[in-house]
Each structure stands twice: as structure tokens, then as C-alpha cells.
N, C-alpha and C positions, 0 to 999 in steps of 0.2 A: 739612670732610669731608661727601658725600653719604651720608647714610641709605641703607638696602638700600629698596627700593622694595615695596611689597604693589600687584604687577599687581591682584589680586581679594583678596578678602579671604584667603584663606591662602596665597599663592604669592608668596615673596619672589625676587627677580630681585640678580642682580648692578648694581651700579653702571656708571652707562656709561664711558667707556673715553676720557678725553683723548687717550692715544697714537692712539686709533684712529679719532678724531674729528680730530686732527692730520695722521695720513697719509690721510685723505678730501679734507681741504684741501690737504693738497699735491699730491696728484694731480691735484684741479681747478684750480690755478693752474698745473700744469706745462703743460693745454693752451694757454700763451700769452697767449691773446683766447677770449672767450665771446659774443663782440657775436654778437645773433641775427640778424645780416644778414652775417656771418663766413663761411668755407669749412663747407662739410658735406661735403667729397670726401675733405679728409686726412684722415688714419688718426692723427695726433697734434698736429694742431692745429687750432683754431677750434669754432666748437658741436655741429657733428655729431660729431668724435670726442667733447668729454664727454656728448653724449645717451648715444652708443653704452657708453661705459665706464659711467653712471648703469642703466643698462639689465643690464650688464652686473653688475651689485654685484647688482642685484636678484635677479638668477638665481644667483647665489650664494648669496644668503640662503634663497632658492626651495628649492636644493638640500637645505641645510642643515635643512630643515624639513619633509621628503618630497613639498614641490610645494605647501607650506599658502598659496604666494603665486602668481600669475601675473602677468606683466608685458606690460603693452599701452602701445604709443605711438597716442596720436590727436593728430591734426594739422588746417590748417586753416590757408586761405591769407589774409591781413590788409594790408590796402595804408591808410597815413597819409602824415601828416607825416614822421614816424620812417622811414618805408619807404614812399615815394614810387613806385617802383614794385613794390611788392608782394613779401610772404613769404611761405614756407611757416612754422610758427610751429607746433612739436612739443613736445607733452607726455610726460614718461617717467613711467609708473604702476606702481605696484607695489599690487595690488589684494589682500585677504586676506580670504576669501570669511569670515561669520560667520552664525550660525544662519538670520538672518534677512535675507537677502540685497538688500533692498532698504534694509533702513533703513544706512546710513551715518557715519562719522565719518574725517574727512579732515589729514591735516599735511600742507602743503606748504611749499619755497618756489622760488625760484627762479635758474635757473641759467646767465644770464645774464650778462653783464659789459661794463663800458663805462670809457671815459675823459672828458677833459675834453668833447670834442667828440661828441656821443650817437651824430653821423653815420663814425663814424671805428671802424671794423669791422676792419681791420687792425692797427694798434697793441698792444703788450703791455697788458693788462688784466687782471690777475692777479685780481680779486675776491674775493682773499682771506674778508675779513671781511663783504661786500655783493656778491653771497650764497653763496660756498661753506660759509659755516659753517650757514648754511641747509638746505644740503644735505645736510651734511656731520651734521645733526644727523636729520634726515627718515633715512636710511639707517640711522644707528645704533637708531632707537627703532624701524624694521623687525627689526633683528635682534635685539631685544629681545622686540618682541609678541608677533613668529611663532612663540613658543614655547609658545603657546597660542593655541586656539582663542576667540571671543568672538560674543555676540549678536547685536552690531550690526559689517556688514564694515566694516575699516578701510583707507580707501585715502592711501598714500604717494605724494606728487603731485610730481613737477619739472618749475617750468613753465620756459617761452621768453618771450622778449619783453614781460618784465614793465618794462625801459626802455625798450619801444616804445611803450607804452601802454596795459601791464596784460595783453598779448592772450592769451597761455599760461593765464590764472586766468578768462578771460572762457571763453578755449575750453572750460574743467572744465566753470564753474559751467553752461554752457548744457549739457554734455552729461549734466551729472547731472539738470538737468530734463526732458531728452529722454527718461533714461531710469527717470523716477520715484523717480527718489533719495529716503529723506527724509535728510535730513540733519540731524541732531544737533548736530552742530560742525563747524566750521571753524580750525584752529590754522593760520595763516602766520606762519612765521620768517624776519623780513629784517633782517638786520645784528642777528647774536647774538652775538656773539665777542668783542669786545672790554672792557677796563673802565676802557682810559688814555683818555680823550675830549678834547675841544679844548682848547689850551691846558695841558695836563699833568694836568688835575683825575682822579684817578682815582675809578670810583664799583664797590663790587663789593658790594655789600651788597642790590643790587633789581635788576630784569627789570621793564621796565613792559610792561604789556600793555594796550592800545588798543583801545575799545569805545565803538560808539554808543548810544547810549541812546532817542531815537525811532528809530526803524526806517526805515532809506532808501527799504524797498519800500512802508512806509504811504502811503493819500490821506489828503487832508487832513480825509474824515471820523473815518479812523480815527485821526488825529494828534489830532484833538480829542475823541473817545473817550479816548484815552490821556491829554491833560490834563484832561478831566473824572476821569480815575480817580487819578491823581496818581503816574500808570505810570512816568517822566520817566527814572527812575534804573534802572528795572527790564523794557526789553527782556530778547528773546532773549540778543543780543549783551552787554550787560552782565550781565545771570545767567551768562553765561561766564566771564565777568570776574571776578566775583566766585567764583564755584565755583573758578577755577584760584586766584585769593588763599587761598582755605582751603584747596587741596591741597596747595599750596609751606610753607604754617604749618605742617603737620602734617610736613613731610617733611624740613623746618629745613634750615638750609644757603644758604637766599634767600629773600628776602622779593621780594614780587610787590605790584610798583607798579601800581594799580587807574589807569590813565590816560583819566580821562572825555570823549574824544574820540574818533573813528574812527579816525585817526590823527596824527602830528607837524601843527602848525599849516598848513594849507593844502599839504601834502602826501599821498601815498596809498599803496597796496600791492596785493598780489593779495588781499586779503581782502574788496576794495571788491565788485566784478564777484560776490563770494555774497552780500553784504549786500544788493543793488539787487533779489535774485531773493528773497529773505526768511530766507537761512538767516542762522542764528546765528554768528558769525566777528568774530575777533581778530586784532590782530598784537603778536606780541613782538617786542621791540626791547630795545638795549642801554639802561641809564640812560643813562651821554653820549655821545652820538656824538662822533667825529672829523673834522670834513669837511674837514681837509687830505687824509682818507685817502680819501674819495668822491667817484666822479665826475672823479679826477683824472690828467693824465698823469702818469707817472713822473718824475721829475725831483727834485732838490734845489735851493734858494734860499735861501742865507744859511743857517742852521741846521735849515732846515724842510725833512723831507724828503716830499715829495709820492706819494702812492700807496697804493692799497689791497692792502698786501703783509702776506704771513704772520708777520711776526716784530711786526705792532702786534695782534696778538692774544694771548688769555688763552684759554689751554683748559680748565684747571680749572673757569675761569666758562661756558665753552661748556657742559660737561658736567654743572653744576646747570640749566642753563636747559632742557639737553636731557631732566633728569631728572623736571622739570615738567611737561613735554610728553610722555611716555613713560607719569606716572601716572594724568593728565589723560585723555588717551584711555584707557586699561585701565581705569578707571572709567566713562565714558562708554560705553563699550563693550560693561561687562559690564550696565551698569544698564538700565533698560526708557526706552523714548522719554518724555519731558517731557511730562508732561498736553496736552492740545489747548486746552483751555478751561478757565479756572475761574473760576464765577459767584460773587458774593456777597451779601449782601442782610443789613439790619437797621436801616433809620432809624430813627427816633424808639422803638430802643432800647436795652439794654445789650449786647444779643446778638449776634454774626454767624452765620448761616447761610452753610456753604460748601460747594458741588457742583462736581463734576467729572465726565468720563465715565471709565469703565473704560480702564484699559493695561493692554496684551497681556503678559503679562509681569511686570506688577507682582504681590509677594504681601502687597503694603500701601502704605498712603501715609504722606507725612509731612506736615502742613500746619505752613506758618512763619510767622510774624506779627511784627512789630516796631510799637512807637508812630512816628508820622510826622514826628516829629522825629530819628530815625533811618538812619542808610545803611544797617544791617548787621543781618540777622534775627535776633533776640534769643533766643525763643522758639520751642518747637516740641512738635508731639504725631503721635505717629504711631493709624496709626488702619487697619481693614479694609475699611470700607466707603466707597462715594464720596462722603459725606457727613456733616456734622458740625455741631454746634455751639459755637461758642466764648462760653462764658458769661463774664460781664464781660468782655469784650472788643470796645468800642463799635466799629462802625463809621468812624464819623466820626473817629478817631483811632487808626487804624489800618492800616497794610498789610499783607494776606494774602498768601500763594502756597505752591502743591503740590508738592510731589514723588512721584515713584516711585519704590521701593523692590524691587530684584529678589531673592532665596531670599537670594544672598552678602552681602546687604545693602550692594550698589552702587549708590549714587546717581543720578535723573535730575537734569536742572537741574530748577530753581525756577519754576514758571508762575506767574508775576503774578497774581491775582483781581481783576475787577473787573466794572462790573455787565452 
């Protein structure tokens, strides 16, 4: 059973809603095909009808919340491989203005669909599980938030042509730096739904979520910054990682597999295109995939039935993963931006000295600390001023990092310290 959720510290929300996470996805496999190179003239089949009907959910929940959301498509034509000559490649946004209208916090995923053949835009392509439940999960945790307002706006993202080659998440991430975004997080959901994976093995017990740990957008001076400080485990993106593992502990029901990679071995996501630009971003993913169910035509062969159709899904497990994602942002949201910087300093002694600059927002910090034989921060002192010192607490054997702390005592992520 899902726990009642605390959006902020006193505001407990209903649990999300498998029936209604279930009629999300079936509505997105009734449009047939979702291939981003599909019809966009029908009115019930191919990607432009479900952009239209994603568009359409949104303004419903719009309504439902006296306008606290607005919904903008940005698009943007993309020519590859994948689309040889040329797409138009449309994103559907459900945007939720918060105090502070610049800073940002995003869930997307994507709403595309394909079969065996990438080029083959015609075909039934149900996408059940890879990514309507993506979707399917992004919609329900709007009709959750907007039921309050938050600090930082939270935008609801459905991209295109993320099996074109990312281009829908590319289109976001460049227009969130267009337009000053800071961005806080990034949460993409691809293939959430399910918990029978290859082969029969069911796993319903973890949600891994995928995190890099150097930074894609670092040079290589700052890469060897980061291993002279012994940053390695404690990026951006992984203090996500980690922060979403302690909010799923707290909210029991799933455990939150910490997966120390960007993503599946030599594989990618829309989360890639915010990492390369510096924001902080994850993807959840099921424990085991199915990959008779991805990527494949419909078909049967001997006992194995081919396709990513709705009845190889678990919505019950949809709906804890969605429930992750839901606290995940309403924390994030309501908390103050993640320190900028945090210096430290204390060789040759027992002490560390630790500074940071003021957050807008903040009405305290919390500095964390763990010995270096350590993944997980042990210790912690909250404090008012930007500066501290941690007596016995050598340097040389040890990792620091900050947080901010807003009035509801909402958490930022954890800034790294180093020199």
C-alpha cells in the first residue's frame, strides 16, 4: 500500500490513482502508432492526435485548479538518420508558474512509440509500458501538485522523438537555457510500468534510478577538480539520486535502486540532452525490463508473445513509482535552490572550516558530512549562518556538503564541498 504523501511539510495528498494511471495508458495505446514521423492530420490516430489529447488532459487539470497551470507546445524541426528528411518534433508542456519563476523543477517523459523497425511510422505501436506509462505517470503527479502552489515552477514535459534521437528533451533542455531556467531537477520516466521482466523473473520490490556521477558538462579541468576533491559519487545528478532513495524510504512501499550510471549499459534517455547542459537529472526505470516487450512488432512465436501492450503491465507498481516522483518534486519545489558553491579548508588539522554563499530562501542550512569510506551522509548539524566549523572532523577523512532549509523545513539537494 502507498502512504498518504506530505506535498510540504503539513499537506497530506491522496495516493495516486492506478485506475486512472491505467485509463491514461489506454487512451495512449488506442492512438494505434505514436512513431514521431506518424500522421499528425488524424483526429484518432498517430502522434498528433495524442500530442492534442496530452494537451488536452492538461487543460483539464488547468481547469480544475482555476488556471494555476498553462499549456504551451514548442517545437522544432530535427532531420537524421532517424528522419532523413526532416521533422517537425513537438513538445506538450504543462507549465505551473511557482513563486519564483525562474527557478525550475521538471518531470518528463516521452510520448512516442515504435516497433521492431525505428523507420516503420505506420504499424500498430501500442507503447504501452515504453512510454505511455511515462506519461501516464507525468499527468497524474500534475493533478496532484496543482493543488498547490510552490517556490520553484514546476514544468510537466511530453517530449517527441526521443527514438529519433533524444530530440523532444534536446528541444526542452536548450529552451530552458534560452530562457534562464535554473533548474533544480530533472526527473525522466521511461519504461515505468512494469515488474514481470525477461524471461518470467518478476521484481516489484525497487525503481532504479540512474545517475551520473562526473558531470557530462564538466572539462577536464573541472573533472580533475572533482577527483582531486573525491566528488566522484556526489555530483548534481547523483545528490538526486540519492535524495529520491531517502524520500521513497520515508514513504515505504519501494525501495529506490541507487543505479551508478547515467543510464542502462550503453544505452540513453531524454535525461541525457539536461545533463550535457549541467542540470541535475535522472531516469527511472523498471528493475527488469522485458525486451520481448520493446521495440517490437506485434506478433506471437511459439509461446512468446511479442509487443509492448497493456496487459504486460503492473499499475499498482506504476503508481508507487509515480508516488516518488510526486514527493520528490513537492520537496524540491518547496525547498530553496541547492548552495552554489561550498568551500572547505583545514589541512594539517583536526578541524574543517565550511563556507557557502547565502540562498534566497533559505531560513538555515544543514551541513552533512560522512567519513570517506562512506556512500551515504552519516552525520548532520543545521546551522544559520554561512559558516561553520566542524571540530574533530578531519578533513583529510572526510566528505562535506550543504543544504538549504526553507520556513516548512523542505529540503535542497546536498552541494558537495570542496576546495
Amino acid at each position: 500500500m502507498i502512504l498518504p504523501l506530505l506535498l510540504a511539510a503539513t499537506t497530506p495528498v491522496a495516493a495516486p490513482s492506478p485506475a486512472r494511471l491505467k485509463a491514461d495508458v489506454e487512451a495512449l495505446v488506442g492512438f494505434g502508432t505514436r512513431h514521431t514521423l506518424s500522421t499528425t492530420s488524424d483526429p484518432k490516430r498517430g502522434i498528433g492526435a495524442a500530442r492534442d489529447w496530452a494537451a488536452q488532459q492538461f487543460e483539464t487539470i488547468a481547469q480544475a485548479c482555476n488556471g494555476c497551470i498553462s499549456v504551451e507546445r514548442i517545437n522544432r524541426r530535427f532531420t537524421g538518420p532517424r528522419a532523413p528528411n526532416g521533422v517537425m518534433v513537438e513538445d506538450v508542456l504543462g507549465i505551473q508558474p511557482g513563486r519564483d519563476p525562474s527557478r525550475v523543477v521538471i518531470v518528463g517523459a516521452h510520448i512516442d512509440s515504435r516497433v521492431t523497425d525505428v523507420m516503420d511510422a505506420t504499424s500498430d505501436a501500442p507503447g504501452a509500458n515504453d512510454d505511455a506509462s511515462g506519461v501516464a505517470l507525468v499527468l497524474e503527479a500534475a493533478r496532484h501538485l496543482s493543488k498547490q502552489q510552490y517556490d520553484a515552477t514546476i514544468v510537466y514535459a511530453i517530449f517527441s522523438g526521443e527514438e529519433q534521437g533524444l530530440w523532444g528533451a534536446t528541444l526542452l533542455a536548450d529552451t530552458a537555457k534560452a530562457r534562464n531556467w535554473r533548474v533544480s531537477a530533472m526527473l525522466n520516466n521511461d519504461i515505468v510500468g512494469n515488474t514481470l521482466g525477461q524471461g518470467g523473473v518478476r521484481e516489484a520490490r525497487w525503481v532504479r534510478v540512474f545517475s551520473e556521477g562526473i558531470r557530462a558538462s564538466e572539462d577536464l579541468p573541472q573533472q580533475m577538480q572533482r577527483r582531486g576533491n573525491g566528488g566522484e559519487d556526489d555530483g548534481p545528478s547523483r545528490a538526486l539520486a540519492k535524495t529520491i532513495h531517502g524520500i521513497a524510504g520515508k514513504l515505504g512501499g519501494l525501495d529506490v535502486f541507487v543505479d551508478r550510471r547515467p543510464d542502462r549499459f550503453g544505452r540513453g534517455g531524454d535525461h541525457e540532452p539536461f545533463l550535457k547542459l549541467g542540470y541535475p537529472a535522472v531516469r527511472f526505470s523498471v528493475a527488469n525490463e522485458d525486451w520481448d516487450a520493446q521495440h517490437q512488432d506485434l506478433r506471437k512465436e511459439g509461446n512468446v508473445a511479442y509487443g509492448d501492450t497493456i496487459d504486460k503491465m503492473d499499475f499498482p507498481y506504476l503508481a508507487k513509482v509515480t508516488a516518488i516522483n510526486i514527493a520528490t518534486l513537492a520537496r524540491l519545489a518547496a525547498a530553496p535552490a541547492a548552495p552554489e558553491k561550498v568551500t572547505i579548508s583545514g589541512a594539517l588539522s583536526r578541524d574543517t572550516q565550511v563556507g557557502w554563499a547565502a540562498v534566497p530562501g533559505a531560513v538555515r542550512y544543514r551541513i552533512h558530512w560522512r567519513r570517506n569510506d562512506s556512500a551515504d551522509w552519516t552525520q548532520s548539524r543545521d546551522v544559520t549562518e554561512t559558516k561553520a566549523v566542524l571540530t574533530q572532523v578531519p578533513v583529510d577523512d572526510h566528505f562535506i556538503g550543504v543544504s538549504a532549509i526553507a520556513a516548512d523545513g523542505a529540503e535542497s539537494l546536498i552541494t558537495f564541498g570542496g576546495r
